[in-house]
N, C-alpha and C positions, 0 to 999 in steps of 0.2 A: 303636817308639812309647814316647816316655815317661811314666810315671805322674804325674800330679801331687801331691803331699803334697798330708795332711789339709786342710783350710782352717780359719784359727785362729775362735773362735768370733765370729760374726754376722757372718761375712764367707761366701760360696761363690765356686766357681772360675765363671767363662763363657768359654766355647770360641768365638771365630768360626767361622761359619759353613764356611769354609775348611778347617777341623778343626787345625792347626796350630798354635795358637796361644791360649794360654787368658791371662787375668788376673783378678784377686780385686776384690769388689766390694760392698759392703755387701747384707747379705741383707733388709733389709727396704727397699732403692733397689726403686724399680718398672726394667722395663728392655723395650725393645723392639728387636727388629732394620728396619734401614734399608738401603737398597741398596746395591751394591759395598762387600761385609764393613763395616759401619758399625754401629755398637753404640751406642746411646744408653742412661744411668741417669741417673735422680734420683731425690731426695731422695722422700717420698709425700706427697700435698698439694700444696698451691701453694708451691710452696718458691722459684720464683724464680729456679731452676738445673736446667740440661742440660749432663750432662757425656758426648758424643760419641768414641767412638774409632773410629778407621779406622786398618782392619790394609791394607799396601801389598805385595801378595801377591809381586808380580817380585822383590824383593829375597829373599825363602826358596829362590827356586829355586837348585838344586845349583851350578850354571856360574857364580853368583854370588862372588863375593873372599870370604873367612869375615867379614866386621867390614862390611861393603858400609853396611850401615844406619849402622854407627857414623860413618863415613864421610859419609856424604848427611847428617849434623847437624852435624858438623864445619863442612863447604862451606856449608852456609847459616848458618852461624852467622858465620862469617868473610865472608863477603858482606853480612852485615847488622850488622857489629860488635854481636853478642850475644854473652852468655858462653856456654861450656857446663861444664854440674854432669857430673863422674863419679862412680857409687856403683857401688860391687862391679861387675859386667861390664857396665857398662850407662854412657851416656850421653844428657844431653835439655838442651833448650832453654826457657826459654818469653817470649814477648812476648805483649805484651797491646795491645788497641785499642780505640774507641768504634766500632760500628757503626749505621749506619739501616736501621731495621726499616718496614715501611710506615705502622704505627701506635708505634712509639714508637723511641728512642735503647736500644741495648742496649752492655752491656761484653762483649768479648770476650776469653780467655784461650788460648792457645794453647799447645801443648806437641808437640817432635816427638823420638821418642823412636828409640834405635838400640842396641840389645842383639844384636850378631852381626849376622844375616840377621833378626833380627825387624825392622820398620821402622813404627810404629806415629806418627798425630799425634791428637792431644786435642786436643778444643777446650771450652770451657766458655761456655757463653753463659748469661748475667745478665740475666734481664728483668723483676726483679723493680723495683718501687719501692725498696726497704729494699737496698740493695747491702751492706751490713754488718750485712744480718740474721746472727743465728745459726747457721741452717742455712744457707745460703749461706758461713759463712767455716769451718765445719766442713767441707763438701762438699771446699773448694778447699783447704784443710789434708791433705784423706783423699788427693789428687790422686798427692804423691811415696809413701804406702805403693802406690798402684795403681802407679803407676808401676815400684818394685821387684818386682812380681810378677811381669811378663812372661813367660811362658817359653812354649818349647815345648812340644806335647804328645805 
């Protein structure tokens, strides 16, 4: 098992459920867990934003290719002519969409991420009125540091 480093200040680490798998995430975000390893945080207040992660457990397992997840962003990324970003050992995607909600139009953000056998996808859902409120475009700014945090634990 590996240790996690400090966590730099006003951020802490959260572990899935799953124990495997930790990322950094603002320490004053509210945060609650949701089913099948699903992690929701936002901002505190009505801020407008949920930023959702789902860890994708089959890919950590052993019998798995070591890069599998880098792999599964590659292939949809090439099926769906999106680019992909590489930073240090890690690769992600993201596209974005309008969705309907029963009571209003929301923006949606998407992100699928692939660090070895980690296989992680974000989503960000916007429902606020003010889409370029402040906390909202701070949120979705903070997305590639969480992003770079992934690791194992």
């Amino acid at each position: 098992m590996n240790a996690l480093p400090q966590a730099p200040d006003s951020f802490h680490w959260i572990i899935f459920d799953d124990g495997r798998v930790a990322f950094l995430a603002p320490t004053d975000f509210k945060m609650h867990r949701e089913p099948e390893e699903t992690i929701a945080v936002y901002p505190p207040g009505d801020s407008g934003i949920t930023l959702r992660f789902s860890l994708h457990t089959k890919q950590l397992e052993p019998q798995m290719p070591e890069k599998v997840a880098e792999e599964i962003v590659a292939d949809y990324a090439l099926k769906n002519s999106l680019e992909v970003v590489r930073i240090a050992d890690r690769v992600y995607l993201t596209e974005s969409r309008e969705a309907d909600w029963p009571d209003r139009r929301v923006l949606m953000h998407y992100w699928q991420i692939g660090a070895g056998r980690v296989f992680v996808v974000v989503s960000a859902t916007i429902w606020g009125s003010d889409r370029k409120s402040e906390t909202v475009l701070k949120t979705l700014n903070l997305v590639p540091q969480i992003i770079q945090s992934f690791r194992l634990v």
